[in-house]
Backbone bond lengths (Angstrom), bond angles and torsions (degrees), N, CA, C in turn:
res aa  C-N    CA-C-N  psi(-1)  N-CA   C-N-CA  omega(-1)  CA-C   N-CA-C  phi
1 X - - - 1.463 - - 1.528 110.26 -
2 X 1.769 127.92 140.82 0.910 104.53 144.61 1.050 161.95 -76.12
3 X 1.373 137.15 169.02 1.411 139.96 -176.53 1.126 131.62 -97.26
4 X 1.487 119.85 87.85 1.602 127.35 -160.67 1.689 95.60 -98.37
5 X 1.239 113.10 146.28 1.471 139.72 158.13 1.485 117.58 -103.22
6 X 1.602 127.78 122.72 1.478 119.86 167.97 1.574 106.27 -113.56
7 X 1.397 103.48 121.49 1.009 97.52 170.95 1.470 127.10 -100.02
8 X 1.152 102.02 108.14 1.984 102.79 177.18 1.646 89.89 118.24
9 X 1.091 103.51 107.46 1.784 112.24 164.48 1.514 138.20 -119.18
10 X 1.605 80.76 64.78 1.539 110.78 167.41 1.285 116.10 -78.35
11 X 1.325 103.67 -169.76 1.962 105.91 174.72 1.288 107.20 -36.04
12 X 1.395 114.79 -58.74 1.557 93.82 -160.73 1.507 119.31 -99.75
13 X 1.522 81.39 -6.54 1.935 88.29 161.26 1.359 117.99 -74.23
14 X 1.191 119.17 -35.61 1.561 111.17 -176.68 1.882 102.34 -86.77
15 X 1.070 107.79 -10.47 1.441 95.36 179.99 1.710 106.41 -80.14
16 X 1.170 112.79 -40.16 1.437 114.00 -177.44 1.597 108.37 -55.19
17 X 1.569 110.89 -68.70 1.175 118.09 163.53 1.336 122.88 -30.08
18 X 1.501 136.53 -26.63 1.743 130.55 171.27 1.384 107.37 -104.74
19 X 2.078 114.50 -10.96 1.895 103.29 161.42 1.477 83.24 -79.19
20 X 0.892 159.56 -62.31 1.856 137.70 -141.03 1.388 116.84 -75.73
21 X 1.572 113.31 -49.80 0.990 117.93 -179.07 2.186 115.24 -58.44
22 X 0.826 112.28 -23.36 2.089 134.45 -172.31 1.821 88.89 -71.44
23 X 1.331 115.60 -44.82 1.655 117.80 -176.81 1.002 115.57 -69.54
24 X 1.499 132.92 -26.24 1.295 129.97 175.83 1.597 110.47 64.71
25 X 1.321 111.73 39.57 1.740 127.55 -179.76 1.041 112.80 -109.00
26 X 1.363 117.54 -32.42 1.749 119.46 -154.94 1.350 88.75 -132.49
27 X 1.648 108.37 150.26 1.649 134.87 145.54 1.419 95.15 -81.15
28 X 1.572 119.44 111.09 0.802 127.66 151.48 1.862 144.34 -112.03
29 X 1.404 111.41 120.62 1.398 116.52 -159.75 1.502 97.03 -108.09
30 X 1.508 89.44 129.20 1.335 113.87 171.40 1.494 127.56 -106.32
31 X 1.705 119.20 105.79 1.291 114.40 165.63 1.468 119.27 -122.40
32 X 1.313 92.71 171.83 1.380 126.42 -168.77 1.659 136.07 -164.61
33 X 1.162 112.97 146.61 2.069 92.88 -162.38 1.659 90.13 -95.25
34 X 1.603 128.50 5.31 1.398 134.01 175.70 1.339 116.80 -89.97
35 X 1.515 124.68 75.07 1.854 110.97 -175.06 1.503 101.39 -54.87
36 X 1.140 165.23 43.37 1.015 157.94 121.60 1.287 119.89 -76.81
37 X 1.398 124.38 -50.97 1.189 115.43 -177.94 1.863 99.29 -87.13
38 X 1.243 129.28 -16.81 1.424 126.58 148.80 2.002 108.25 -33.68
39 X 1.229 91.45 -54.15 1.690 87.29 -159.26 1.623 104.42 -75.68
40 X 1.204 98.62 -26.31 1.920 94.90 -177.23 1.279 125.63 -64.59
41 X 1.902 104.39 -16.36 1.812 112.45 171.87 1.474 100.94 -109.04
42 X 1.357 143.55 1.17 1.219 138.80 163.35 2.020 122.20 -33.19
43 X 1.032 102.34 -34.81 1.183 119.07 167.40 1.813 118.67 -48.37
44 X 1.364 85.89 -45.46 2.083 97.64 -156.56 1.540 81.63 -130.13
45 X 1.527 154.58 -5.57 1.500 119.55 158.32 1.637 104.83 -79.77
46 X 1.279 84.57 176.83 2.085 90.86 164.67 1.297 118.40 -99.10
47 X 1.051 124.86 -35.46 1.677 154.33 156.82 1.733 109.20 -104.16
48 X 1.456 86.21 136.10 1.591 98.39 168.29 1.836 97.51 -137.29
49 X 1.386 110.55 131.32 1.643 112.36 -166.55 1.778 98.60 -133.61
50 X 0.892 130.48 137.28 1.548 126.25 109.61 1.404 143.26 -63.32
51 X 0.967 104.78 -8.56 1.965 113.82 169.23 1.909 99.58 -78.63
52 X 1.273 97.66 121.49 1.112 110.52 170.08 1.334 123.68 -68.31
53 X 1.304 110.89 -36.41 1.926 124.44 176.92 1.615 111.58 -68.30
54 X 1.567 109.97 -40.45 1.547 114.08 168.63 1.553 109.94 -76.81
55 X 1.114 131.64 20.60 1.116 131.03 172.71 1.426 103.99 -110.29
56 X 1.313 124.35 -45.49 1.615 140.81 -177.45 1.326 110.95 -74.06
57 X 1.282 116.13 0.81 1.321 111.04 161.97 1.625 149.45 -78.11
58 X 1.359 71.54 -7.77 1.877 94.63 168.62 1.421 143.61 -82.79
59 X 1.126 107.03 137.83 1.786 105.43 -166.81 1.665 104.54 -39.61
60 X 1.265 129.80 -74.45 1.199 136.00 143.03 1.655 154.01 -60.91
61 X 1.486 117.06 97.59 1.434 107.61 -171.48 1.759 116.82 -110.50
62 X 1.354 91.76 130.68 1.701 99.04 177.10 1.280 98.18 -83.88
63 X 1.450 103.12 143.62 1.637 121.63 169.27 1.648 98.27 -111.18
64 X 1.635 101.53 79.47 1.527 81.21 176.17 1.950 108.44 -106.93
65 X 1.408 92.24 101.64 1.806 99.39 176.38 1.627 105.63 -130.53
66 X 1.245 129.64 176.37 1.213 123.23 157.14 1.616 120.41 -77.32
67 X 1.393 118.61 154.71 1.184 122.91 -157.90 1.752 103.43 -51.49
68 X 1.133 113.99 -61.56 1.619 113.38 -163.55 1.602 105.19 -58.35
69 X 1.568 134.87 -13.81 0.887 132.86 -166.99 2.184 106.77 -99.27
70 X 1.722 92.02 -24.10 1.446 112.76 -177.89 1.593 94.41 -72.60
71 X 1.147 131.17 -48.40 1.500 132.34 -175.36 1.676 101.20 -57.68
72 X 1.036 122.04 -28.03 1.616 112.35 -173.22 1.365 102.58 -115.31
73 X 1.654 131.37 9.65 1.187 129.70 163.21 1.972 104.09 -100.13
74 X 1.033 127.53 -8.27 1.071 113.77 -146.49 2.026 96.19 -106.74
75 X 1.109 89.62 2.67 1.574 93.12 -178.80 1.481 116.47 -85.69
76 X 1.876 109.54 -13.73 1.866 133.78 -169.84 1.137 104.96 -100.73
77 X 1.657 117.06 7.05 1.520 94.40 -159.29 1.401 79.38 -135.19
78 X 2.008 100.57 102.17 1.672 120.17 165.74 1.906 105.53 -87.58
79 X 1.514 94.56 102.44 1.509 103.48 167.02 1.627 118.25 -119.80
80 X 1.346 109.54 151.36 1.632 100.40 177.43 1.356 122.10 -100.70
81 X 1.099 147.08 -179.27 1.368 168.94 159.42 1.323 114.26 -25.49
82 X 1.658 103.15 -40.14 1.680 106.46 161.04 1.351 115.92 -75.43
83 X 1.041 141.24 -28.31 1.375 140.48 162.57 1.718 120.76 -36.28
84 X 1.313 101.30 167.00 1.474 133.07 157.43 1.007 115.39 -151.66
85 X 1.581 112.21 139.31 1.187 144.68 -157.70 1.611 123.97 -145.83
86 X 1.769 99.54 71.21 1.134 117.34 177.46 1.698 134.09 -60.37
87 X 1.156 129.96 105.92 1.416 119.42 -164.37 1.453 107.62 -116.09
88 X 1.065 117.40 113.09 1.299 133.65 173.26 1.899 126.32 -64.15
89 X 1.609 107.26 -8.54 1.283 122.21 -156.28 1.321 96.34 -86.42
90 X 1.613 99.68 140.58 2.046 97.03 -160.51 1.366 87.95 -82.15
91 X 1.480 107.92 165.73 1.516 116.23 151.22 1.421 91.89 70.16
92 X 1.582 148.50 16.72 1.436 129.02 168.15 1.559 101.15 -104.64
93 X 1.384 113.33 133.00 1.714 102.63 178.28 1.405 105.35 -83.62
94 X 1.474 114.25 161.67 1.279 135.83 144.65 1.717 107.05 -2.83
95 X 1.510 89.17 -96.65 1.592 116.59 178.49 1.198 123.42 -26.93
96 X 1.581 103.63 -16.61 2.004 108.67 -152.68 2.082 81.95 -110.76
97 X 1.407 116.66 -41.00 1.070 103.69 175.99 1.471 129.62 -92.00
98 X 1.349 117.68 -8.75 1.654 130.22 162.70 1.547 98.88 -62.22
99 X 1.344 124.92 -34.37 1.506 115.75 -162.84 1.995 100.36 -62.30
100 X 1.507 106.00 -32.53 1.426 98.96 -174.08 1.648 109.83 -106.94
101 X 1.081 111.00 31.58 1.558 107.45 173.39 1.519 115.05 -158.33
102 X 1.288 120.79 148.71 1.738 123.40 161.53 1.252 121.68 -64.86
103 X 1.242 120.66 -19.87 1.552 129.62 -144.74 1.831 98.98 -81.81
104 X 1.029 108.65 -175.46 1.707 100.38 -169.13 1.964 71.63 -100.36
105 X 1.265 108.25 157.85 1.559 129.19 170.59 1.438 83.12 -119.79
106 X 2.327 93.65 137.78 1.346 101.10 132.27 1.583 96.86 -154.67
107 X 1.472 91.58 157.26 1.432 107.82 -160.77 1.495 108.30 -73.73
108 X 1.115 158.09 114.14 1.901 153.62 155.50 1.347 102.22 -91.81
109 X 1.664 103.36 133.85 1.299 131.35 174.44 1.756 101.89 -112.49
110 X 1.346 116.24 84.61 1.325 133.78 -175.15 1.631 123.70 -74.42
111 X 1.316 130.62 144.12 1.562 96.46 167.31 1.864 101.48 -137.77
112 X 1.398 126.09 -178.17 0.866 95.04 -146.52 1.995 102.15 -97.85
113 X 0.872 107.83 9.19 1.180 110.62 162.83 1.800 119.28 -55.50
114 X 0.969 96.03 -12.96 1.795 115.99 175.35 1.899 106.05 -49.89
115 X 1.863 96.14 -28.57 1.790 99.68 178.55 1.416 121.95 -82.71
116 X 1.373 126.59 9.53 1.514 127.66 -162.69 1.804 85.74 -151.02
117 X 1.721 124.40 0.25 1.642 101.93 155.12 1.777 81.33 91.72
118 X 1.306 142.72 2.48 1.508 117.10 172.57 2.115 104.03 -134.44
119 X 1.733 97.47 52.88 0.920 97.28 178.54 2.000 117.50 -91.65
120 X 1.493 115.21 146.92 1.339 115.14 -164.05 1.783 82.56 -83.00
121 X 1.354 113.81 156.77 1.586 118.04 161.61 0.945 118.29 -165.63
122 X 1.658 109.43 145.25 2.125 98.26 -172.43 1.818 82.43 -130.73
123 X 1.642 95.66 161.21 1.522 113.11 -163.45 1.034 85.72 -131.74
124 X 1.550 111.13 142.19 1.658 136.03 173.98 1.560 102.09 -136.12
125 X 1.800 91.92 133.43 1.940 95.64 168.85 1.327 96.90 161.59
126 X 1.400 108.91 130.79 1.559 117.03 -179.27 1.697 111.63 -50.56
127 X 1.628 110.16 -43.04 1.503 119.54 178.42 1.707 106.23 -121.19
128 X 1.232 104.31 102.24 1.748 93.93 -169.48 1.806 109.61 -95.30
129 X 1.244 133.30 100.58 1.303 122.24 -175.68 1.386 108.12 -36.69
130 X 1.737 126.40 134.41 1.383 120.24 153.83 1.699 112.31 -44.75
131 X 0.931 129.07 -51.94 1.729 111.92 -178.79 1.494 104.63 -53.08
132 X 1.113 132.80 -23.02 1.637 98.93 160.50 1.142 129.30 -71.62
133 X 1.816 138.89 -48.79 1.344 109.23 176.94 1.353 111.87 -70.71
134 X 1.221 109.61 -8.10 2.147 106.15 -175.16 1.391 96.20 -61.80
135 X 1.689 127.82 -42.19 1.268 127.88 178.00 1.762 121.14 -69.00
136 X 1.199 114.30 -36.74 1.402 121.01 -172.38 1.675 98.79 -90.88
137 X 1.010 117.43 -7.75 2.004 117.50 170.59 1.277 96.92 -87.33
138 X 1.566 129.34 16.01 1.746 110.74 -165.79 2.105 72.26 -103.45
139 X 1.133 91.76 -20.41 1.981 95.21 -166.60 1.672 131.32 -121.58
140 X 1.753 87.84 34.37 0.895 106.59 169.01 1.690 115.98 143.50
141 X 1.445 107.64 -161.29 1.719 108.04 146.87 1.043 126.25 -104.07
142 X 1.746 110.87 138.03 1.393 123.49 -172.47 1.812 105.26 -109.74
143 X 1.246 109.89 156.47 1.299 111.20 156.55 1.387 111.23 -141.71
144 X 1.377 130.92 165.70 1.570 134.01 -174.99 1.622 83.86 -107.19
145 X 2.064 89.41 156.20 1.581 84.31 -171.99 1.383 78.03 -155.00
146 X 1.756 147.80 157.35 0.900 146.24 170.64 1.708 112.87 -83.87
147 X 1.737 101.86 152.71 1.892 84.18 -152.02 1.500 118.32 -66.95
148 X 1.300 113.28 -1.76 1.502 126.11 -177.17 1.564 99.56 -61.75
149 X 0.991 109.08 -21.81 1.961 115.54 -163.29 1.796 100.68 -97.42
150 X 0.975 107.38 14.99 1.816 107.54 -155.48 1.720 101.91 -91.14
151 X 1.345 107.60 -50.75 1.752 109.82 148.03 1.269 145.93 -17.30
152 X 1.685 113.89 -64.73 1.294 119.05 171.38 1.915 96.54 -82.99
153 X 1.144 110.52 -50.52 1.759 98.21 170.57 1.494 142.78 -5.18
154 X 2.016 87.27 -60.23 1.502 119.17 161.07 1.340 125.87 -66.90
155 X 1.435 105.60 -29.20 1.421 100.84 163.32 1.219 115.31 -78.60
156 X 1.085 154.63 -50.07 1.436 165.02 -89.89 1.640 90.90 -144.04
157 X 1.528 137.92 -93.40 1.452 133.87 -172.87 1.492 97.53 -71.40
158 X 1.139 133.16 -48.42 1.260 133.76 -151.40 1.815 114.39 -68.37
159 X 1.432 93.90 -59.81 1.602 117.45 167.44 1.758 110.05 -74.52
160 X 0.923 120.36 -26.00 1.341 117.54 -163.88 1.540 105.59 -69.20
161 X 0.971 154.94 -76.56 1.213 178.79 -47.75 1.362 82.72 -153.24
162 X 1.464 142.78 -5.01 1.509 136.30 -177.84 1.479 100.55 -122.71
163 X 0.858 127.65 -22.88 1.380 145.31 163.64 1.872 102.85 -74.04
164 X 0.881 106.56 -46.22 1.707 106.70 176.48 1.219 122.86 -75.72
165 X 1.573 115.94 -24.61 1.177 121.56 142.78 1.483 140.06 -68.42
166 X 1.054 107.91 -33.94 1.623 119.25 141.78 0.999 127.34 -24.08
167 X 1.363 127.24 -58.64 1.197 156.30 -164.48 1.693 121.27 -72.90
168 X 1.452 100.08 -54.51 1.423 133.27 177.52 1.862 98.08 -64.22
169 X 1.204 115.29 -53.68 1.150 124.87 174.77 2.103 114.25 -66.96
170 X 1.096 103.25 -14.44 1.635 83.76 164.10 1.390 105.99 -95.84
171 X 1.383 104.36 -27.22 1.898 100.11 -174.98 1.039 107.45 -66.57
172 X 1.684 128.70 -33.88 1.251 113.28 176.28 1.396 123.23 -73.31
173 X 1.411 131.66 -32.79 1.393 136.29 153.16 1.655 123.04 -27.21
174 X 1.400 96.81 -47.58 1.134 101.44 170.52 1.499 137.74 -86.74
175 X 1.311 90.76 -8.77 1.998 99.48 169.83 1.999 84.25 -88.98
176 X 1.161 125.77 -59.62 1.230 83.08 176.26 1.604 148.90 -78.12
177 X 0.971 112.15 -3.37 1.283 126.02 139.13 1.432 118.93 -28.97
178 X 1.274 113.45 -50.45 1.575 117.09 174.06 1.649 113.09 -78.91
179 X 1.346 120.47 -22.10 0.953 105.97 178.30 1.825 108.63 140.05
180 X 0.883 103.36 -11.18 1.805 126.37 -174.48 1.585 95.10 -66.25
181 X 1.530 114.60 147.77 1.652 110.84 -177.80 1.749 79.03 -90.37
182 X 1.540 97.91 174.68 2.140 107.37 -170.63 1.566 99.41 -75.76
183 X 1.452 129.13 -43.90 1.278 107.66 164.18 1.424 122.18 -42.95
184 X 1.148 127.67 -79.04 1.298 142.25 -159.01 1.683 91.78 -41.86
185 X 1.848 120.88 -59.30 1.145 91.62 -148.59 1.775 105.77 -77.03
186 X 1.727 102.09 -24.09 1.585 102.71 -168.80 1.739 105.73 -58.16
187 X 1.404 134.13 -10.77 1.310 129.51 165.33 1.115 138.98 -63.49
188 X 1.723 93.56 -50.82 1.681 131.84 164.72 1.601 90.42 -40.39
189 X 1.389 99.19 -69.87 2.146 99.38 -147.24 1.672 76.94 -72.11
190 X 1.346 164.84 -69.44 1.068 156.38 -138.65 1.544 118.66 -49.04
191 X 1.619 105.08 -45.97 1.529 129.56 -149.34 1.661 74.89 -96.13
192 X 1.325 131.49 -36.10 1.940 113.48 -169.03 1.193 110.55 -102.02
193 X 1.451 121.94 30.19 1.180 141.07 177.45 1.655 98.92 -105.11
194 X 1.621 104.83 -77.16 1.389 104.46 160.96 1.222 129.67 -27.77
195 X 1.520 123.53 -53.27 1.493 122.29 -166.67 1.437 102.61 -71.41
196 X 1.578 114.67 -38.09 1.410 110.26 -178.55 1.366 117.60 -38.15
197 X 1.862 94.36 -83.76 1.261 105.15 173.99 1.933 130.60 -18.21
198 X 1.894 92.85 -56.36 1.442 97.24 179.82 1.857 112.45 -64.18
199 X 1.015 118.00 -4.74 1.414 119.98 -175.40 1.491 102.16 -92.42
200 X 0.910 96.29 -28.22 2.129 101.86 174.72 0.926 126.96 -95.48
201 X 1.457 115.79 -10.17 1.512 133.96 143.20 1.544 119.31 -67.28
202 X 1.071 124.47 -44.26 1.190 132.55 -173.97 1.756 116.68 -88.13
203 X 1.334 115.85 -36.65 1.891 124.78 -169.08 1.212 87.81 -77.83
204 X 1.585 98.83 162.84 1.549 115.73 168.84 1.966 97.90 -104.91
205 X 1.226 100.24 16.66 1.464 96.31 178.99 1.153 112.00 -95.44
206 X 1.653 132.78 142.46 1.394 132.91 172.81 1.759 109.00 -69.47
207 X 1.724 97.86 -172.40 1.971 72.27 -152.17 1.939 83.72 -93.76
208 X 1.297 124.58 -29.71 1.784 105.99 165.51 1.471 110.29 -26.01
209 X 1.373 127.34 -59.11 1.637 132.37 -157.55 1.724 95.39 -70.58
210 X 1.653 108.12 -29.58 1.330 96.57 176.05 1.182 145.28 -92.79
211 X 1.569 110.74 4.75 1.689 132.84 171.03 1.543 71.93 -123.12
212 X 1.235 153.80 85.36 1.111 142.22 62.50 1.649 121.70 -54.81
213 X 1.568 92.34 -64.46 1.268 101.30 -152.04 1.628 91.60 -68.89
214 X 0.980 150.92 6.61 1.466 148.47 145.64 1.874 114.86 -52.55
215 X 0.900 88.98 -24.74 1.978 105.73 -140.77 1.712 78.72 -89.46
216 X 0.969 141.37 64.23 1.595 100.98 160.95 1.591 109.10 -94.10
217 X 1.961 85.47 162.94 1.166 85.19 -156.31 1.791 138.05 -73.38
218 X 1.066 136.89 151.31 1.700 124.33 -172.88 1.672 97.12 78.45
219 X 1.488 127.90 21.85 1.871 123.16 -179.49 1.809 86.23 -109.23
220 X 1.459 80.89 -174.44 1.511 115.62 174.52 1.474 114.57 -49.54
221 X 1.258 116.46 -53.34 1.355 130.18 -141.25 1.436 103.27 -84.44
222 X 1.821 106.18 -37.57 1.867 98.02 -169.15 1.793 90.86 -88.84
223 X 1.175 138.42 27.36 1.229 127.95 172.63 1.824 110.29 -101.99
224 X 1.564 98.03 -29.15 1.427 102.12 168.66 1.428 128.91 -93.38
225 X 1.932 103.06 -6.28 1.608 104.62 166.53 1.308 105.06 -100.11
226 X 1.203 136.28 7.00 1.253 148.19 160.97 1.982 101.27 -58.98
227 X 1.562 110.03 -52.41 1.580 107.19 -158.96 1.877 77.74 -81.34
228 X 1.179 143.26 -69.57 1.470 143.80 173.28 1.520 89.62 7.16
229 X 1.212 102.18 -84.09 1.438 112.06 -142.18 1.810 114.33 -78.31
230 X 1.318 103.10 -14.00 1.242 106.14 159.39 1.871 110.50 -85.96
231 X 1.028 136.26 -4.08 1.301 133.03 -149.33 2.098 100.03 -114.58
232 X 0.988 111.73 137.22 1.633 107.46 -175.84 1.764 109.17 -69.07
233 X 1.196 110.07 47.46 1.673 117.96 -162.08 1.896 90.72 -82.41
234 X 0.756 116.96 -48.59 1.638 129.77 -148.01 1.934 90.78 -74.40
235 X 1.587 90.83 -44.15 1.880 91.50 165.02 0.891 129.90 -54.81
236 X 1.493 132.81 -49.66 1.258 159.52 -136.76 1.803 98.81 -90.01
237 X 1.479 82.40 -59.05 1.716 88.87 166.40 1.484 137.46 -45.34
238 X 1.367 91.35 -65.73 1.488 124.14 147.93 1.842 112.71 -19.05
239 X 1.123 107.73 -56.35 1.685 123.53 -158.46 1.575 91.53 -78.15
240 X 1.844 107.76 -54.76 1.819 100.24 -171.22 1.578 108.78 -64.25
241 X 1.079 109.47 -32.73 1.814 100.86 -179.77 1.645 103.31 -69.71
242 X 1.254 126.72 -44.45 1.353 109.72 173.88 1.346 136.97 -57.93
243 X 1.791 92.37 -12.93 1.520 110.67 -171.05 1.540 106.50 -76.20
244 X 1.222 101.80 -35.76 2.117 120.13 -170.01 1.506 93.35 -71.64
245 X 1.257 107.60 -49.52 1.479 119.07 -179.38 1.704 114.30 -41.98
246 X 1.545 109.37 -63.97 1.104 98.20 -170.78 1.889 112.26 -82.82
247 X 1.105 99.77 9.31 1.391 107.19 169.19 1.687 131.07 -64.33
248 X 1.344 98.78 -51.64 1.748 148.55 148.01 1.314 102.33 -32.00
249 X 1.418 123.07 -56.63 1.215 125.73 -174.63 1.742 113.97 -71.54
250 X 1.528 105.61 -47.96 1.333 123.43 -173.39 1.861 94.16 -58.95
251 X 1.799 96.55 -63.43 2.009 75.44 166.09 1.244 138.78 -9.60
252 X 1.613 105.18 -73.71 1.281 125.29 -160.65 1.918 102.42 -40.27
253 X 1.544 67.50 -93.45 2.223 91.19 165.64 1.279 105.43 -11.89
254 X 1.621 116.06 -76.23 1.838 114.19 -175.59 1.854 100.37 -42.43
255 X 1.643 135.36 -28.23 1.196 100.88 -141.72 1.621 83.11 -109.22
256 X 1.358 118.97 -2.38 1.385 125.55 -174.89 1.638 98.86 -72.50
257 X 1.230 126.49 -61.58 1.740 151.28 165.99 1.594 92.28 -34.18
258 X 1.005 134.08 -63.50 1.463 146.01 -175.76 1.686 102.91 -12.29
C-alpha cells in the first residue's frame, strides 16, 4: 500500500483523510501540531503524529493548509526527488512551491465531498506521478487540468460545494414554505440534488435534453423553469464562481510577492 502523509487536518484535511482511509489502499498518517484536530481523524488515519519527520516519510505528502499558512510550512518540509508533494493550497503556484522543495509538485483542487468517496478534483503538474490520481480516484473523480485552469477549478469543484449548499438550502425553505416539516424537506431537496447530478454523470444526454425530458408539456415542472429562465439566476451563479475565481487569482499574486 501506499504511504500518504496529510499535513494539516482541517476541513479538507480530515475529509481527504476519511475519502482515503474508507478505500483501504493507503497507510495513511495524519499530522498536525493541533492534538485535537489529531484526535478527531484518529478513527480513519493509521498514524496520527506530531513529529514532523515521521510524517515526511511518505512516498506521498499532502500539504493540506491554507495558502498563507503553506508559505510558512513549506520551508520544514525536507523531501527528496523520490517524493511527491501534493499541495492542495488554492492560488499557490507550482513555481512558488518547487522553489522550496525537490519533490515532484502537483497541485489538487479537492472538495470536501472527498469524505463520503464523491469528491470533484482537478490535478495540475507538468509530470504528474500515476499514484496521484490512482490515490485521489480512491475519493472521488479526478481530472488533470493544466495549471493555468487551476483558478476557475477552485471556483467551480472547490468553491462549489458551498454554493450547492446554498442551493439545497433555498429548496428546502421552500418545501417548507409549502408546508414540509425542515427534515423532510432538507432531504427531499438534498437526495434530488444527488440524483440529478448522478444522472449527468451517468446520461449521454446534455443537461437542456435533460430538463426537457422533465418539462412535459402543460406539468409542474415547465411552469417553474419558466420563472428560472426568466429570473437573473444563471448570472448570479455565473458572478459567485467568478467571484472564487478572482479570489484564486488574488492568491496567486499574494504568493508570487511572498
Amino acid at each position: 500500500m501506499v504511504r500518504v502523509s496529510v499535513i494539516g487536518c482541517g476541513n479538507m484535511g480530515s475529509a481527504l483523510i476519511r475519502g482515503l482511509a474508507r478505500s483501504g489502499n493507503h497507510t495513511v498518517v495524519a499530522y498536525d501540531v493541533d492534538p485535537d484536530a489529531l484526535s478527531a481523524v484518529a478513527d480513519a488515519a493509521t498514524e496520527t503524529t506530531q513529529d514532523l519527520d515521521r510524517a515526511l516519510e511518505s512516498e506521498i505528502v499532502v500539504l493540506a493548509v491554507k495558502p498563507d499558512v503553506a508559505v510558512e510550512v513549506l520551508p520544514e518540509l525536507s523531501l527528496s526527488a523520490e517524493q511527491t508533494l501534493v499541495s492542495i493550497a488554492a492560488g499557490l503556484p507550482i513555481d512558488v512551491i518547487e522553489s522550496y522543495t525537490d519533490a515532484t509538485v502537483v497541485r489538487v483542487m479537492p472538495n470536501l465531498a472527498a469524505e463520503t468517496g464523491d469528491m470533484a478534483g482537478a490535478i495540475a503538474g507538468e509530470d504528474v506521478p500515476t499514484a496521484v490520481p490512482e490515490m485521489l480516484a480512491d475519493a472521488g473523480l479526478v481530472v488533470e487540468i493544466d495549471e493555468s485552469e487551476m483558478d476557475i477549478a477552485t471556483a467551480l469543484n472547490g468553491s462549489g460545494p458551498a454554493f450547492v449548499f446554498y442551493l439545497i438550502g433555498a429548496m428546502r425553505d421552500a418545501g417548507v414554505d409549502g408546508g414540509l416539516e425542515p427534515a423532510e424537506a432538507e432531504r427531499l431537496a438534498a437526495q434530488t440534488f444527488k440524483g440529478a447530478a448522478e444522472t449527468v454523470l451517468r446520461s449521454d444526454r446534455d443537461i437542456g435534453e435533460l430538463i426537457e425530458a422533465v418539462c412535459s408539456p402543460g406539468g409542474t415542472t415547465i411552469e417553474g423553469m419558466a420563472v428560472l429562465r426568466d429570473s437573473a439566476v444563471t448570472e448570479t451563479v455565473g458572478e459567485a464562481v467568478a467571484a472564487a475565481e478572482r479570489r484564486s487569482e488574488e492568491l496567486a499574486m499574494d504568493a508570487d510577492d511572498a
